[in-house]
VOGU-3710 file (C-alpha; in Angstrom, 3 decimals, decimal comma):
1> xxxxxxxxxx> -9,933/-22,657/-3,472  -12,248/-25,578/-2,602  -12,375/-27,948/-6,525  -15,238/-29,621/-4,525  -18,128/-27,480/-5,035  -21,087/-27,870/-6,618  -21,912/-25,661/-9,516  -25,024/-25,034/-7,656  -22,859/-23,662/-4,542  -20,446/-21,998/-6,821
11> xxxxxxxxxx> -23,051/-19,888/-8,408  -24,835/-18,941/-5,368  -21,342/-17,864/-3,902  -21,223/-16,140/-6,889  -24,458/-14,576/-6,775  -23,223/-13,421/-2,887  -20,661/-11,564/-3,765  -22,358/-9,991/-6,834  -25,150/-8,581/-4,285  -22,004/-7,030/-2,575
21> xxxxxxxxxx> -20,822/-4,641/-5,220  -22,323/-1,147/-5,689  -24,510/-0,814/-8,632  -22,685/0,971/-11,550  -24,172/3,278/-14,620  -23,752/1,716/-18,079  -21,139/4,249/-18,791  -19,223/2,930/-16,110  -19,671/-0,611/-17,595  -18,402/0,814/-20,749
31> xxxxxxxxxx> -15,663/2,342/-19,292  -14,410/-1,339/-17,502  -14,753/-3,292/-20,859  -12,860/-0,680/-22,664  -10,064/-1,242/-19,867  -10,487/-4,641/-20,368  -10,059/-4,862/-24,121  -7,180/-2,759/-24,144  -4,913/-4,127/-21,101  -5,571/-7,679/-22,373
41> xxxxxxxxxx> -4,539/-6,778/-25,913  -1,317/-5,290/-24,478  -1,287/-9,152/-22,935  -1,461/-10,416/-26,632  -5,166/-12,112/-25,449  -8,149/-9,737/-26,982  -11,492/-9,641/-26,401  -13,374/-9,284/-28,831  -16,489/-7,187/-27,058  -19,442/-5,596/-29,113
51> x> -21,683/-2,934/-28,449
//
């Protein structure tokens, strides 16, 4: 990973590969935090994420 960048070119890169991805439904979002919270408290590391 280039440490050199700009956080101007890091967030357009960012912003690239974002326009990449397939929109999802907000269910689907759901769905990903939930996996989230609950493989990263098997890590000992929660998230604490609020709907």
């Amino acid at each position: 990973m280039n440490y050199n960048i700009s956080f101007q070119d890091m967030s357009r890169l960012g912003m690239e590969q974002l326009s990449m991805q397939p929109p999802i439904t907000l269910e689907q979002a759901r769905k990903q935090a939930l996996w989230i919270k609950q493989t990263s408290s098997r890590a000992g590391c929660a998230l604490p994420l609020r709907f």
